[in-house]
N, C-alpha and C positions, 0 to 999 in steps of 0.2 A: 504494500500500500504506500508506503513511503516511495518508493522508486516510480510509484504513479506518480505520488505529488510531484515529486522532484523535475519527472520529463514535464509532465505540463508547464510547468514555468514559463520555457521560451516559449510555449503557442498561445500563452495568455498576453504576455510582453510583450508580441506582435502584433497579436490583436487589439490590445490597447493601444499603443502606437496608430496601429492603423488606423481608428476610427476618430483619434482625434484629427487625422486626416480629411475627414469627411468632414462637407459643410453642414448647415444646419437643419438644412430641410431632410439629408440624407439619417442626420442620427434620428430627426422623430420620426421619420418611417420605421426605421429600424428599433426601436423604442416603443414603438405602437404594434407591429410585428411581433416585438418577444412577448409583449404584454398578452397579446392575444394567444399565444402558442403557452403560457403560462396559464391563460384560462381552461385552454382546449386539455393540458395536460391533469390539472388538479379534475378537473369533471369527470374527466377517464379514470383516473384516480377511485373518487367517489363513486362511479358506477363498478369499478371490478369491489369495492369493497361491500357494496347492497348487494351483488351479484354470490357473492362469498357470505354473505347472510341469510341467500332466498328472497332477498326482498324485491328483489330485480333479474328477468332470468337474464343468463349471458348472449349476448353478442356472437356469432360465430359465424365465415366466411369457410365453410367447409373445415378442415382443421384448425386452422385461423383466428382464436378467441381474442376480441376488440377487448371485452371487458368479461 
């Protein structure tokens, strides 16, 4: 776990870097973007965990379980 934290270092460093790159209209996109992929994630989230209770049956694309 450590030797993860460690390699990400540079791909964060450059990332950051890079976006201070970006103009203004560029970061609220991207800003508004994560914001929304952060809602899209936590509701998937909350649906496999009702789904693991019976509350909610599961999602499934053939083998495939969404939630």
């Amino acid at each position: 776990m450590l030797l993860f934290g460690v390699a990400t270092i540079p791909v964060l460093v450059v990332l950051g870097m890079g976006t201070g790159q970006l103009g203004v209209r560029a970061r609220t996109f991207f800003h508004r973007i994560g914001a929304v992929v952060i809602v899209l994630i936590a509701l998937q989230l909350v649906l496999r965990g009702l789904a693991a209770f019976g509350a909610v049956p599961h999602l499934r694309f053939g083998e495939f379980v969404i939630w």
